[in-house]
Structures are given as C-alpha cells and as structure tokens.
mmCIF file of the N, C-alpha and C atoms, coordinates in Angstrom:
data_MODEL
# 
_entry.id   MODEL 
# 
loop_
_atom_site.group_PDB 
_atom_site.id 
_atom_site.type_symbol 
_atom_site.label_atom_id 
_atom_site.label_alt_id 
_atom_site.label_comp_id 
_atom_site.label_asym_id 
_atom_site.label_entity_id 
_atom_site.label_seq_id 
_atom_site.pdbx_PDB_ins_code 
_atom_site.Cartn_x 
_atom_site.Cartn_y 
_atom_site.Cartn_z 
_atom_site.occupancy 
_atom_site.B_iso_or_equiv 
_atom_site.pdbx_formal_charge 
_atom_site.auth_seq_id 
_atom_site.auth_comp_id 
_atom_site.auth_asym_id 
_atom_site.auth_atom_id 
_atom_site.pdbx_PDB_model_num 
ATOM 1   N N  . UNK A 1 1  ? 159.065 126.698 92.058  1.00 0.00 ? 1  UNK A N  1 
ATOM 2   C CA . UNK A 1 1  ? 157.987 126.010 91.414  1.00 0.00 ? 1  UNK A CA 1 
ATOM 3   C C  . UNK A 1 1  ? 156.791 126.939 91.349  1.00 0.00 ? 1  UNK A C  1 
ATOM 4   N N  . UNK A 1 2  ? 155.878 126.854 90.161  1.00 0.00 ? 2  UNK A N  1 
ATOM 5   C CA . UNK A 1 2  ? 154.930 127.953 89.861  1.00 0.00 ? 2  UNK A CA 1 
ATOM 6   C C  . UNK A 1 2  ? 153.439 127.242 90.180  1.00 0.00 ? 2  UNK A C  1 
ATOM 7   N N  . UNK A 1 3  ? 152.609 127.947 90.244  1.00 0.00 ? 3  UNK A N  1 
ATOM 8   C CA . UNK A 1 3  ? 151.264 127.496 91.029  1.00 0.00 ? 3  UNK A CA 1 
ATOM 9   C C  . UNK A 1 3  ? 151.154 126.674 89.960  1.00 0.00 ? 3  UNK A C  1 
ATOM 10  N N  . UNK A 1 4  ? 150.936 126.873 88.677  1.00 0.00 ? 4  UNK A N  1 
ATOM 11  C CA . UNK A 1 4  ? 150.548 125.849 87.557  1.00 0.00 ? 4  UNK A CA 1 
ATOM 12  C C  . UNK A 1 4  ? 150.861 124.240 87.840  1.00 0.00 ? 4  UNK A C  1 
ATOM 13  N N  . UNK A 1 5  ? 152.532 124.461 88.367  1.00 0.00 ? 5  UNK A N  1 
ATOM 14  C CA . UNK A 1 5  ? 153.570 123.183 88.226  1.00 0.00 ? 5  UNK A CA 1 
ATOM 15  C C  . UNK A 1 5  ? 152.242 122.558 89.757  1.00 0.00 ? 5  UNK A C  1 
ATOM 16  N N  . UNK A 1 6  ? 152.382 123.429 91.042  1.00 0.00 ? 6  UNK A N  1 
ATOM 17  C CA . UNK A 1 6  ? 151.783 122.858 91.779  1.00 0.00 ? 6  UNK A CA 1 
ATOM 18  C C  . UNK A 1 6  ? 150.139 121.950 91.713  1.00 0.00 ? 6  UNK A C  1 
ATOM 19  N N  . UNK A 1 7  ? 149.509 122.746 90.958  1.00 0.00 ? 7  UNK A N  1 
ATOM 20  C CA . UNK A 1 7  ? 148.580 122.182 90.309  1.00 0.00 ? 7  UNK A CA 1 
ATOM 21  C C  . UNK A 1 7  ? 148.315 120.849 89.240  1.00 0.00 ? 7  UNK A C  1 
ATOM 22  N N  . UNK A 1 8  ? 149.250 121.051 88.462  1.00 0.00 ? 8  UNK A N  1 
ATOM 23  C CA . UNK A 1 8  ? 149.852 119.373 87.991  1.00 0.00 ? 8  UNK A CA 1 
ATOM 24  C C  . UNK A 1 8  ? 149.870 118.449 88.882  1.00 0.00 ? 8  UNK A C  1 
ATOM 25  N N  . UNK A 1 9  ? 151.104 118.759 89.656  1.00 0.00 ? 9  UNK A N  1 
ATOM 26  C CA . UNK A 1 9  ? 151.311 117.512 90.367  1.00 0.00 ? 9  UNK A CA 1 
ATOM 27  C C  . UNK A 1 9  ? 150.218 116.910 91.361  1.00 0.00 ? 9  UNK A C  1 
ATOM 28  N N  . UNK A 1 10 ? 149.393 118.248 91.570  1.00 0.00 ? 10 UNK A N  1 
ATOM 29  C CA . UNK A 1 10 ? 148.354 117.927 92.549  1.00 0.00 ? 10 UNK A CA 1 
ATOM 30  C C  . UNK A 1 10 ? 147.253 117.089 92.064  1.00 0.00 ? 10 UNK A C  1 
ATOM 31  N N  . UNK A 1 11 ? 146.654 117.113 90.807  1.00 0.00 ? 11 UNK A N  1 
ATOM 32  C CA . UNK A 1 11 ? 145.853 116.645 90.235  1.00 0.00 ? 11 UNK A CA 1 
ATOM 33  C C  . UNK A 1 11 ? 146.603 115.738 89.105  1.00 0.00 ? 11 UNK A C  1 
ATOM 34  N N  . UNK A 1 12 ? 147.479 115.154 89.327  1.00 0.00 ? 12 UNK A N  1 
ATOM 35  C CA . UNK A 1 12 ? 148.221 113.769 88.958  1.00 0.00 ? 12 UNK A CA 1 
ATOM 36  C C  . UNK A 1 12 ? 148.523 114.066 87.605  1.00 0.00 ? 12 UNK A C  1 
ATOM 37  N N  . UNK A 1 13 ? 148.363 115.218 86.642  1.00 0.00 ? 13 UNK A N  1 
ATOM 38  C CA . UNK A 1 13 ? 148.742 115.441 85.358  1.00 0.00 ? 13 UNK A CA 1 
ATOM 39  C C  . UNK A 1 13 ? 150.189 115.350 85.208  1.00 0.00 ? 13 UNK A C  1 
ATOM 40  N N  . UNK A 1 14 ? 151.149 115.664 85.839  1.00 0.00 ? 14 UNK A N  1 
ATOM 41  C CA . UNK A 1 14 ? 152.264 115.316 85.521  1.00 0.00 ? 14 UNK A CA 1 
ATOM 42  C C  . UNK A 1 14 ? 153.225 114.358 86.443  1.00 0.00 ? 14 UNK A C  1 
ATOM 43  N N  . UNK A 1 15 ? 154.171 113.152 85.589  1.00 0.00 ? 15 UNK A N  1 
ATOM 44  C CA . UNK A 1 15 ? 154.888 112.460 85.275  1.00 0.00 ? 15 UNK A CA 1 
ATOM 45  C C  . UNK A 1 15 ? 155.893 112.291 87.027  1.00 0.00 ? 15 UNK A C  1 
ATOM 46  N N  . UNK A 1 16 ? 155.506 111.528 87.920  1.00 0.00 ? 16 UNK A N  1 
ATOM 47  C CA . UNK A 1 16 ? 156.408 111.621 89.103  1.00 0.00 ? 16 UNK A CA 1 
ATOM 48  C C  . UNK A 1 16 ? 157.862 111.441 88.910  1.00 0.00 ? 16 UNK A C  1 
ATOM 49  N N  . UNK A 1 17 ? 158.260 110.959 87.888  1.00 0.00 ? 17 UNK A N  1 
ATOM 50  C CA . UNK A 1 17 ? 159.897 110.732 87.354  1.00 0.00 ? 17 UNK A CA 1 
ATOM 51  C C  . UNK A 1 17 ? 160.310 112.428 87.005  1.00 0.00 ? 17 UNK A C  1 
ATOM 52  N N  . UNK A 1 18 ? 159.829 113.284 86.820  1.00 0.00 ? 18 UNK A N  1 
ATOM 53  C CA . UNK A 1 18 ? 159.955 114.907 86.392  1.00 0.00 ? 18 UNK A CA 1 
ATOM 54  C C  . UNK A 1 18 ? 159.954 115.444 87.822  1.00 0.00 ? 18 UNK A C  1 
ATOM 55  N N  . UNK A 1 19 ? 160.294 115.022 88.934  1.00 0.00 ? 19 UNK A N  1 
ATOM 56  C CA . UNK A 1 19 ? 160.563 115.916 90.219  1.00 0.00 ? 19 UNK A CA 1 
ATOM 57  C C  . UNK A 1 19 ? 161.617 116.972 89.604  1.00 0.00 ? 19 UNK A C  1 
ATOM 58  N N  . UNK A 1 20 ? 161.628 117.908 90.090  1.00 0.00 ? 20 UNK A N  1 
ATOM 59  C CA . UNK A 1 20 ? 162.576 119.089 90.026  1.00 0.00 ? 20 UNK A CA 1 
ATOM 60  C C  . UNK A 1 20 ? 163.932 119.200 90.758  1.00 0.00 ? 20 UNK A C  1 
ATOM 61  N N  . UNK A 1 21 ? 164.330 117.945 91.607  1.00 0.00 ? 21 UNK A N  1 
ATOM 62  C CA . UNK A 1 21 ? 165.571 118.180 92.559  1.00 0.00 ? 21 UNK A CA 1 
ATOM 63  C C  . UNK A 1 21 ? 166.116 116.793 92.178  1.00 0.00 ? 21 UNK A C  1 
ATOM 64  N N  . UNK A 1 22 ? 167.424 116.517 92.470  1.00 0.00 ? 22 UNK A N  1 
ATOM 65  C CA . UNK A 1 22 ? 167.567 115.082 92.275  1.00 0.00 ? 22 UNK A CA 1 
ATOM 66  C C  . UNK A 1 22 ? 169.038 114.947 93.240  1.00 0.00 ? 22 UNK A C  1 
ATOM 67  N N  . UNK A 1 23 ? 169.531 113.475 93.950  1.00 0.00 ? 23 UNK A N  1 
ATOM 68  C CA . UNK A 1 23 ? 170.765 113.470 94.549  1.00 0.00 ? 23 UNK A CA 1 
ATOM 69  C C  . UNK A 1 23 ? 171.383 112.943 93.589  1.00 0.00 ? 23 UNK A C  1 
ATOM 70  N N  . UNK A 1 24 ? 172.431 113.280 93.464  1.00 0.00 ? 24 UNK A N  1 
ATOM 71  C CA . UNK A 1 24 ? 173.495 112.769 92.392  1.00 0.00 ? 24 UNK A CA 1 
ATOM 72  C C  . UNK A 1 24 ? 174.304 111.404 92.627  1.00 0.00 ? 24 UNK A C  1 
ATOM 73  N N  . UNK A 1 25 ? 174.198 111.196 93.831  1.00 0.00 ? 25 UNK A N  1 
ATOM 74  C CA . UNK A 1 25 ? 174.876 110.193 94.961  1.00 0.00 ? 25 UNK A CA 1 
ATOM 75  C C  . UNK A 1 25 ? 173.745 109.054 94.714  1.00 0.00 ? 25 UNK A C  1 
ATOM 76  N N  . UNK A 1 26 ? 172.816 109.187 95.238  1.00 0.00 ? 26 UNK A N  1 
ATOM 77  C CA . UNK A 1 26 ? 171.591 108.046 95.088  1.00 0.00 ? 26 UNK A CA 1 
ATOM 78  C C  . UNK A 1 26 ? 170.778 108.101 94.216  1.00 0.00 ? 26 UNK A C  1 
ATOM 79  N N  . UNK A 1 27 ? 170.582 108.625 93.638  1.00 0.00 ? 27 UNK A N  1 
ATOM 80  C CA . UNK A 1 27 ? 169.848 109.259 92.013  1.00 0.00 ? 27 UNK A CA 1 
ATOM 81  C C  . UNK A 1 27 ? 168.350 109.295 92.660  1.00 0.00 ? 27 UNK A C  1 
ATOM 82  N N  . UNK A 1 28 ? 167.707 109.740 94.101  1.00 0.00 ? 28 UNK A N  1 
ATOM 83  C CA . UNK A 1 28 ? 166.317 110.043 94.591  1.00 0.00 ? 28 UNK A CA 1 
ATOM 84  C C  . UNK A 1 28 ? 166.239 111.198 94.225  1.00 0.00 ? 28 UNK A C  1 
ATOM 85  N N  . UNK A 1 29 ? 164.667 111.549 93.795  1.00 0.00 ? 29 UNK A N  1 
ATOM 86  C CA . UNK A 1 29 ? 164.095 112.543 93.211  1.00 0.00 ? 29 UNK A CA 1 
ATOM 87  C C  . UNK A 1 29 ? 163.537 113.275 94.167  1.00 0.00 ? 29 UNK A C  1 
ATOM 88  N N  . UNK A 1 30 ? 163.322 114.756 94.082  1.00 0.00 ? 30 UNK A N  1 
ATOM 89  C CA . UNK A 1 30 ? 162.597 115.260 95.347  1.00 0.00 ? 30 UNK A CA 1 
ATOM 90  C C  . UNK A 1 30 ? 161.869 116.251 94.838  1.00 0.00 ? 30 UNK A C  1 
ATOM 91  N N  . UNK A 1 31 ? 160.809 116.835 95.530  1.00 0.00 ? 31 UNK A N  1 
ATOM 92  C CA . UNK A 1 31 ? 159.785 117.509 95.009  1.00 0.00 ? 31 UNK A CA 1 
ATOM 93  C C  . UNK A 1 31 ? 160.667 119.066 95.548  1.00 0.00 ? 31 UNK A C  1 
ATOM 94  N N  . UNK A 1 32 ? 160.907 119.693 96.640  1.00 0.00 ? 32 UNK A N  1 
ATOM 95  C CA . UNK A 1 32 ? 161.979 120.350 97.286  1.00 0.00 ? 32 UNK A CA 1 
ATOM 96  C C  . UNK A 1 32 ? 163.441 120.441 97.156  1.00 0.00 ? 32 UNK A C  1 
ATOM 97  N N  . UNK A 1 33 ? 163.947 121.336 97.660  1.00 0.00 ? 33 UNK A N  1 
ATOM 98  C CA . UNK A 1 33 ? 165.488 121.294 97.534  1.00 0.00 ? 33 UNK A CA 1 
ATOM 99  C C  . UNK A 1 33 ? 166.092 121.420 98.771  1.00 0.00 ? 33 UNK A C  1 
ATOM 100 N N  . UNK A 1 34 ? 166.576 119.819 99.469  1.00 0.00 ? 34 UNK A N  1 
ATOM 101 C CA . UNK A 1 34 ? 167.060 119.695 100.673 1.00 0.00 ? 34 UNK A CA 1 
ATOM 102 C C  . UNK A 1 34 ? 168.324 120.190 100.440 1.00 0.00 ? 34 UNK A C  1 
ATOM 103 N N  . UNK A 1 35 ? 169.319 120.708 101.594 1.00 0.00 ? 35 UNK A N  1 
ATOM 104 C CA . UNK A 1 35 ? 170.251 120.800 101.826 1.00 0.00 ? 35 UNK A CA 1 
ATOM 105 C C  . UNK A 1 35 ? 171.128 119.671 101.839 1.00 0.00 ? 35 UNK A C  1 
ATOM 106 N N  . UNK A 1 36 ? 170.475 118.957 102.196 1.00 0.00 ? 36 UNK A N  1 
ATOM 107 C CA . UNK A 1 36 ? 171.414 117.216 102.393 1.00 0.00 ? 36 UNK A CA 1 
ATOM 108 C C  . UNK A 1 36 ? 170.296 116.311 102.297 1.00 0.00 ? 36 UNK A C  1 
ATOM 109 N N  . UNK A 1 37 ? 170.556 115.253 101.339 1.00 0.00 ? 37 UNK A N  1 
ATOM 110 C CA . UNK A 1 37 ? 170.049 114.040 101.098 1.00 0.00 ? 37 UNK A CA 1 
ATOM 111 C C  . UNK A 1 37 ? 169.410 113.409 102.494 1.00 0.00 ? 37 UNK A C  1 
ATOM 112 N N  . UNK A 1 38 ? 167.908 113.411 101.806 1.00 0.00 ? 38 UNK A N  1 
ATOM 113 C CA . UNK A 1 38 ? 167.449 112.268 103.254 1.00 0.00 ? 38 UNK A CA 1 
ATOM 114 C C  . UNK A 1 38 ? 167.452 111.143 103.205 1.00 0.00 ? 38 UNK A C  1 
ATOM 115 N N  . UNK A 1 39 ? 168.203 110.563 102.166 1.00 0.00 ? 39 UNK A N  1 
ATOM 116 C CA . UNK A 1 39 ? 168.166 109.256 101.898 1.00 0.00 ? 39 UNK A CA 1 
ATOM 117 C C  . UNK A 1 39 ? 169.557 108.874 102.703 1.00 0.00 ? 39 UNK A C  1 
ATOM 118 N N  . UNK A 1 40 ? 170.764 109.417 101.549 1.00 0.00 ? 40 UNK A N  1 
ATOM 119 C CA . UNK A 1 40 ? 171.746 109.541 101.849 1.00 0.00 ? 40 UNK A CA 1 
ATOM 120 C C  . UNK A 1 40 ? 172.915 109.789 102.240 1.00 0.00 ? 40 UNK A C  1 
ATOM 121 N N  . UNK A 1 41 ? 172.327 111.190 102.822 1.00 0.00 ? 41 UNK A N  1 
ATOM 122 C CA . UNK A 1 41 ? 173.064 111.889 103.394 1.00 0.00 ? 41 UNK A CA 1 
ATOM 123 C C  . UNK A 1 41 ? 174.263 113.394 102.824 1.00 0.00 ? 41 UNK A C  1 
ATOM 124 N N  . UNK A 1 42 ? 174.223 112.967 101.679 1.00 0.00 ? 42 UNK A N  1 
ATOM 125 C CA . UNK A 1 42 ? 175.273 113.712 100.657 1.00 0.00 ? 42 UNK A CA 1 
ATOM 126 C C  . UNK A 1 42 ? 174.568 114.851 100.400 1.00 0.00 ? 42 UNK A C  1 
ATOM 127 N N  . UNK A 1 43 ? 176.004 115.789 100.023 1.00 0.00 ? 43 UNK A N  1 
ATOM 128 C CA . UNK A 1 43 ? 175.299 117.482 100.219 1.00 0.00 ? 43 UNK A CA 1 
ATOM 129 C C  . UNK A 1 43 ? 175.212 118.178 98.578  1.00 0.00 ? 43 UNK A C  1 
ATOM 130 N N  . UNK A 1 44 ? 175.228 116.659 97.498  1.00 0.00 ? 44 UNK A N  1 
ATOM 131 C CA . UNK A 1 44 ? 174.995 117.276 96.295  1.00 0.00 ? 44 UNK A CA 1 
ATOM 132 C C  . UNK A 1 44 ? 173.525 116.817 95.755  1.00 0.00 ? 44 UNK A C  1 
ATOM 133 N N  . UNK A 1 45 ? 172.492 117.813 95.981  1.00 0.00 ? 45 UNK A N  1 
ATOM 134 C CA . UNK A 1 45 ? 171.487 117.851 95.325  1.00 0.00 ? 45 UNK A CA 1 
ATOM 135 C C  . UNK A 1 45 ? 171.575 119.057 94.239  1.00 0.00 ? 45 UNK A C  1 
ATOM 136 N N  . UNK A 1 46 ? 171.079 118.263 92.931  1.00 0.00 ? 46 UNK A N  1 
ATOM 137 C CA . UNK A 1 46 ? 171.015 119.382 92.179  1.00 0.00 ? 46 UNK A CA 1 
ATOM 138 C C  . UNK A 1 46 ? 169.747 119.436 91.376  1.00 0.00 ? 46 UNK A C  1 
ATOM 139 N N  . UNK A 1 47 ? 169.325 120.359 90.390  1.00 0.00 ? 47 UNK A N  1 
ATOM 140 C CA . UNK A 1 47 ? 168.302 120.300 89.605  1.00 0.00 ? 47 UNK A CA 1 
ATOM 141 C C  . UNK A 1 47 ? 168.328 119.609 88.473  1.00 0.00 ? 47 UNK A C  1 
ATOM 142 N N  . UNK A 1 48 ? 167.144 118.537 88.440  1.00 0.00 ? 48 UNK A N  1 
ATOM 143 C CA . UNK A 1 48 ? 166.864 117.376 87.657  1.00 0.00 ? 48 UNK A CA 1 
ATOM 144 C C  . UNK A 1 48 ? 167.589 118.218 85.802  1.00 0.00 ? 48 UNK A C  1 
ATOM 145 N N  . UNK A 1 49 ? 166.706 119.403 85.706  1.00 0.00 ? 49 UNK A N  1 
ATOM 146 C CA . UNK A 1 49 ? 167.019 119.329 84.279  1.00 0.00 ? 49 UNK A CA 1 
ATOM 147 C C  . UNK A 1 49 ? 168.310 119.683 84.207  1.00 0.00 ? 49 UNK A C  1 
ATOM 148 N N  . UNK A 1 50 ? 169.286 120.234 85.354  1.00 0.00 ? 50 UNK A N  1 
ATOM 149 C CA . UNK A 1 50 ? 170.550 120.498 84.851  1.00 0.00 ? 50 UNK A CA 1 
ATOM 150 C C  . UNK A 1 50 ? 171.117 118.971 84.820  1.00 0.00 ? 50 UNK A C  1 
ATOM 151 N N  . UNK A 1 51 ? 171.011 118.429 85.554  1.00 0.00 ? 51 UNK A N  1 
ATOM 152 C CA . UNK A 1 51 ? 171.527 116.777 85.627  1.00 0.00 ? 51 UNK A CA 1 
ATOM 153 C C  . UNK A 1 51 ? 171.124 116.292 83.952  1.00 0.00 ? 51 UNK A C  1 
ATOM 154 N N  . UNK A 1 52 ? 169.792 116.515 83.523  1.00 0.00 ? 52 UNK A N  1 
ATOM 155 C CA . UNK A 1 52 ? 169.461 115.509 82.333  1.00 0.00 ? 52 UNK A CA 1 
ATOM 156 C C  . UNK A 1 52 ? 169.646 115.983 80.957  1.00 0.00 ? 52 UNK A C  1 
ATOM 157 N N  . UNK A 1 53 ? 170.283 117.291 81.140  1.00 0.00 ? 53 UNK A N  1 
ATOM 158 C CA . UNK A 1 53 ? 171.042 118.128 79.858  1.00 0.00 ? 53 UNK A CA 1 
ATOM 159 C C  . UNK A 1 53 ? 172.278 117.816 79.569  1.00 0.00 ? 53 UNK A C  1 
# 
C-alpha cells in the first residue's frame, strides 16, 4: 500500500468496502494481509481486486 492509499483511508476519502485483502471463506475485508483469517480461521486470504476480476 502507497502513502497516497494511506492517506485516503486516513482522511475518510476512500470507500471502506475497497480494503485491499479479502477471506474467501468469510468474505471479511482487511486493511493487511494476515496469514490466517481472524475471523475464521482459513489460510485463503487473497487480494480484493484479484477476487473482483
């Protein structure tokens, strides 16, 4: 993530549904890229725009 992106999100300009990580298992969005779901536990997190292409 680039200082710009950080700056968005910081000052509320961009869209909280546009997180950059997503579980495929529980469909939670994450700002980071966990190793394993903290929701659910599952070890497939992937990146939102590859998921929404």
């Amino acid at each position: 993530m680039g200082v710009l992106d950080r700056a968005k999100r910081a000052s509320g300009l961009s869209s909280p549904e546009t997180l950059p990580y997503m579980c495929l298992k529980c469909e939670t969005q994450f700002d980071v890229q966990y190793h394993a779901c903290p929701v659910c536990g599952t070890y497939d997190i992937r990146r939102s725009k590859w998921v929404t292409e």
